[in-house]
DSSP file (Angstrom, degrees, kcal/mol; ACC not computed):
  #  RESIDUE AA STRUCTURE BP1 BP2  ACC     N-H-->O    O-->H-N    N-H-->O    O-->H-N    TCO  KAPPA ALPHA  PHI   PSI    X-CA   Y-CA   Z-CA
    1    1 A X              0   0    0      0, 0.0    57,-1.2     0, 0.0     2,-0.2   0.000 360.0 360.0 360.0 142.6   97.6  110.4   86.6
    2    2 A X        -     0   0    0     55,-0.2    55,-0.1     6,-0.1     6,-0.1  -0.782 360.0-123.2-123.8 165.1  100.2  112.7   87.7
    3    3 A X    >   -     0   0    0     53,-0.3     3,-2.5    -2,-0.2     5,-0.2   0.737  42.2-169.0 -99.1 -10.3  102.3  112.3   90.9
    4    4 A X  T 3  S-     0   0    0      1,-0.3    -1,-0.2     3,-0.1     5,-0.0  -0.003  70.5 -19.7  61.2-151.0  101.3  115.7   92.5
    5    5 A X  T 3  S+     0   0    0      2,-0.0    -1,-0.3     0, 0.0     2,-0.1   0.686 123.5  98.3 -73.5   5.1  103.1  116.8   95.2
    6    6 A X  S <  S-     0   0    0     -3,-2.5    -3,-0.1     1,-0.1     3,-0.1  -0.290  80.3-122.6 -83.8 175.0  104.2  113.0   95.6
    7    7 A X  S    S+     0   0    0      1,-0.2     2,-0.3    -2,-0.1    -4,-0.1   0.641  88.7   0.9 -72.5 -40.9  107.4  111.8   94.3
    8    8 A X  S    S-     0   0    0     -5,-0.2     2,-0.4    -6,-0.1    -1,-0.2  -0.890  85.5 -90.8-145.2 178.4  106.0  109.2   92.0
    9    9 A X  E     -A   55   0A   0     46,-3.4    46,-1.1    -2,-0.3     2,-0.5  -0.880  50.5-124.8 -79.3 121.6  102.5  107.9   91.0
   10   10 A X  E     -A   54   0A   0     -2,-0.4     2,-0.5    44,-0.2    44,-0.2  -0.634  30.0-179.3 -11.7  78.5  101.4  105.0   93.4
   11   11 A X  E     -A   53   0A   0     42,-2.7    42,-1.9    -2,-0.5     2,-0.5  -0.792  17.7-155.6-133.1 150.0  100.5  101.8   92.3
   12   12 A X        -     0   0    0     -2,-0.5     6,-0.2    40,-0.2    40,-0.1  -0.760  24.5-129.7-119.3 145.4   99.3   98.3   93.9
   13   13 A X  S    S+     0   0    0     -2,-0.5     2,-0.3    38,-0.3    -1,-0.1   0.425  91.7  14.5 -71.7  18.4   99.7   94.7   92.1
   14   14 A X  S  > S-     0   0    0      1,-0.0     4,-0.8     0, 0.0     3,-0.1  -0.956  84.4-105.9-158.2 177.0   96.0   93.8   92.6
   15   15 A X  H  > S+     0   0    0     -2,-0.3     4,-1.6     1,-0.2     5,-0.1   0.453 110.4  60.0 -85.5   3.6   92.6   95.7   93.7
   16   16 A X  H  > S+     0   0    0      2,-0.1     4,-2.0     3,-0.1    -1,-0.2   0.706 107.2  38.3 -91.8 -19.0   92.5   94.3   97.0
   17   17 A X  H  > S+     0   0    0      2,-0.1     4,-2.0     3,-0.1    -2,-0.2   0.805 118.6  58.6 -91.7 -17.5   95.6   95.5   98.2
   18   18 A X  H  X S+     0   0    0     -4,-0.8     4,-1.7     2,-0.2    -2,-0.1   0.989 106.8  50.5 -43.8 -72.5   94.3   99.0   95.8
   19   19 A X  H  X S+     0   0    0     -4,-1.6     4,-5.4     2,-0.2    -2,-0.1   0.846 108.6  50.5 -38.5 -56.4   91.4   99.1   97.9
   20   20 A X  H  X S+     0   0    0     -4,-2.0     4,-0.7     2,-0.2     3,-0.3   0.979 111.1  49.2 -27.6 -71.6   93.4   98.9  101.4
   21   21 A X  H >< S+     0   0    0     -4,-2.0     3,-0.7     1,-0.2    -2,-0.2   0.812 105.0  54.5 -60.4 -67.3   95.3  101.3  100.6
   22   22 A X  H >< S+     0   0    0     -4,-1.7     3,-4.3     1,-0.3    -1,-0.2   0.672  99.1  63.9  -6.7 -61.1   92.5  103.8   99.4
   23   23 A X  H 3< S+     0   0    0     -4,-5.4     2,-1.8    -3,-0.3    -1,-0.3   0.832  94.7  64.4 -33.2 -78.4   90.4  103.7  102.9
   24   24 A X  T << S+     0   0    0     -4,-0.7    -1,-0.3    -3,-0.7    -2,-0.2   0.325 105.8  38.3 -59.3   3.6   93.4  105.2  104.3
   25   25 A X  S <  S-     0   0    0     -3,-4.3    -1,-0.2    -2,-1.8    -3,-0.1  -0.529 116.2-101.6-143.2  70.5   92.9  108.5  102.2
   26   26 A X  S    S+     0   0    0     -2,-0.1    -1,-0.6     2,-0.1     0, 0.0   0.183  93.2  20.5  41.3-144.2   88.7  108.9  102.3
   27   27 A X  S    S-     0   0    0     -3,-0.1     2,-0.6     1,-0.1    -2,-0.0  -0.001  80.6-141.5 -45.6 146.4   86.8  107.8   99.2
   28   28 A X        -     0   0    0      2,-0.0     2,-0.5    -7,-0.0    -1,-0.1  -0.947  18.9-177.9-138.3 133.7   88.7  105.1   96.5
   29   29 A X        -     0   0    0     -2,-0.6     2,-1.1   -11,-0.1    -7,-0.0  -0.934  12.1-161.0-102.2 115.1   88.9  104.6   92.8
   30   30 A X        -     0   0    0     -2,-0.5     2,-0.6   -15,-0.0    -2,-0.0  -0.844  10.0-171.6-104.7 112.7   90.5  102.3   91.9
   31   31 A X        -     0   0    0     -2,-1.1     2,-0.3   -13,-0.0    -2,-0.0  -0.860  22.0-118.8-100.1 123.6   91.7  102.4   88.2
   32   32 A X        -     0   0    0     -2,-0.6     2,-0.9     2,-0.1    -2,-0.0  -0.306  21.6-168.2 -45.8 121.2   93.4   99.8   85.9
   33   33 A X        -     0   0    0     -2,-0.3     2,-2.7    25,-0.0     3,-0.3  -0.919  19.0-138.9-116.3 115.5   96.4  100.7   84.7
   34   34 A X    >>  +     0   0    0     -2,-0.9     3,-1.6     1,-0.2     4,-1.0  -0.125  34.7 167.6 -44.4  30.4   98.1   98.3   81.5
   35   35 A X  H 3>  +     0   0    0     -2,-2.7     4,-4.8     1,-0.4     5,-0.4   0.748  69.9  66.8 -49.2 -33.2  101.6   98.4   83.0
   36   36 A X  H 3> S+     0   0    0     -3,-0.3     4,-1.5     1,-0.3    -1,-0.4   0.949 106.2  37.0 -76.5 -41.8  102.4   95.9   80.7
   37   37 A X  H <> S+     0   0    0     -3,-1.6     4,-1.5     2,-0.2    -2,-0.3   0.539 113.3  56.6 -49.9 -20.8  102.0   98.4   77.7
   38   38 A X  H  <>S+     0   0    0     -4,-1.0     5,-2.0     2,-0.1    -2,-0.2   0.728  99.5  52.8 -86.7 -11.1  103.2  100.7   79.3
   39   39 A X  H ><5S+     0   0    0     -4,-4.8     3,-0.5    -3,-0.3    -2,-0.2   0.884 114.5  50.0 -69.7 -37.7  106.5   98.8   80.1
   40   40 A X  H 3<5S+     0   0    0     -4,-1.5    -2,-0.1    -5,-0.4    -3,-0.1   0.866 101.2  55.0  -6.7 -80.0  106.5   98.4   76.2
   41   41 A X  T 3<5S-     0   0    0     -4,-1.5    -1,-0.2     1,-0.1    -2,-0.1   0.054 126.2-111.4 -55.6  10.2  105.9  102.0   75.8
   42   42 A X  T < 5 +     0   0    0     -3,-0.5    -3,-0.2     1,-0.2    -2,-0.2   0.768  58.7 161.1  45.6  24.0  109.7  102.3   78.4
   43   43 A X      < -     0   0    0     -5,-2.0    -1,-0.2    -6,-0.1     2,-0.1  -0.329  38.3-129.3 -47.0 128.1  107.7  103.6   81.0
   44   44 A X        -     0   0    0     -2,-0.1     2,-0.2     1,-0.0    12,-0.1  -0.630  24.0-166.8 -69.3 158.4  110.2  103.0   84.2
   45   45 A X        -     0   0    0     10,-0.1    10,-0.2    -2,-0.1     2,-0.1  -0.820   3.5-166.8-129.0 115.4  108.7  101.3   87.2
   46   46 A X  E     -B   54   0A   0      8,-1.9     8,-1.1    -2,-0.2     2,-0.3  -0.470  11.4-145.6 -58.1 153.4  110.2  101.0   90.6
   47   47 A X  E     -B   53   0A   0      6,-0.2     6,-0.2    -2,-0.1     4,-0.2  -0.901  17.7-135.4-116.5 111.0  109.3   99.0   93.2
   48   48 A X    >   -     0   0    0      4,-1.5     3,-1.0    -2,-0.3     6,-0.0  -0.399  30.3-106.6 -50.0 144.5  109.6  100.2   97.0
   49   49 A X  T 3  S+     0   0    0      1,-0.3    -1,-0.1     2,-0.1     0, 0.0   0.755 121.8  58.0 -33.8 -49.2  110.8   98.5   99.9
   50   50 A X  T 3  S-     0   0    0      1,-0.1    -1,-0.3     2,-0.1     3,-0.1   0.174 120.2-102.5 -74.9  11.2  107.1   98.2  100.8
   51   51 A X  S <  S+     0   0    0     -3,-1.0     2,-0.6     1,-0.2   -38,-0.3   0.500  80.5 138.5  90.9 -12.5  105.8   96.3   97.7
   52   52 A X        -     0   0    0     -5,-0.2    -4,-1.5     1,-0.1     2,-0.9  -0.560  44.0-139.6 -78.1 134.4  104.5   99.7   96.4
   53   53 A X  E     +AB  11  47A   0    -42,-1.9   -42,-2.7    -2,-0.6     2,-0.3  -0.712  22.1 178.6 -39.7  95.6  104.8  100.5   93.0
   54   54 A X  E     +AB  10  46A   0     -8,-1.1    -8,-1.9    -2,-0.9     2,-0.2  -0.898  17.0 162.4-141.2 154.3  105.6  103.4   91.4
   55   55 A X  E     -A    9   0A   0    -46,-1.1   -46,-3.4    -2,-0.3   -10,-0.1  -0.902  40.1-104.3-140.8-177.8  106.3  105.4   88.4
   56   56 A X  S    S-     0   0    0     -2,-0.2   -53,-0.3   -48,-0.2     2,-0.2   0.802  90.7  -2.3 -67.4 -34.0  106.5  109.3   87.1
   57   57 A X        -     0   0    0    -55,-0.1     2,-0.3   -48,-0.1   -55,-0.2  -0.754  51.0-148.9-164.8 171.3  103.5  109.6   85.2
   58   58 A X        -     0   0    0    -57,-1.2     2,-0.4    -2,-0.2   -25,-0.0  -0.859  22.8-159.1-124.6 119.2   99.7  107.6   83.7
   59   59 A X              0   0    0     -2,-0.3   -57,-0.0     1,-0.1    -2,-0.0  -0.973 360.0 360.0-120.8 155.8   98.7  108.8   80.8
   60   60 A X              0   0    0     -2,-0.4    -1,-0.1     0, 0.0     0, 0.0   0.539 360.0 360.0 -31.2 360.0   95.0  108.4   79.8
């Protein structure tokens, strides 16, 4: 996943809260992401004021 015209990639700490968020932008996929290998791997993560997650980049 790439962040596109966003600032960072988006991410929510369960699939319900995925899903919310997802309505708001027409059809949702919700994919698993390993964060915990990828904190491993030194991926950064942020968290936003709003609980959201985020980082620069997924890779496959």
């Amino acid at each position: 996943m790439i962040k596109g015209s966003r600032h960072h990639v988006h991410l929510s700490g369960d699939p319900v809260t995925a899903r919310q968020v997802g309505k708001r932008h027409g059809s949702t996929i919700i994919l698993q992401v390993l964060a915990r290998e990828m904190h491993w791997d030194e991926y950064t993560f942020f968290q936003s004021a709003n609980g959201v997650w985020l980082t620069d980049f997924v890779t496959a």
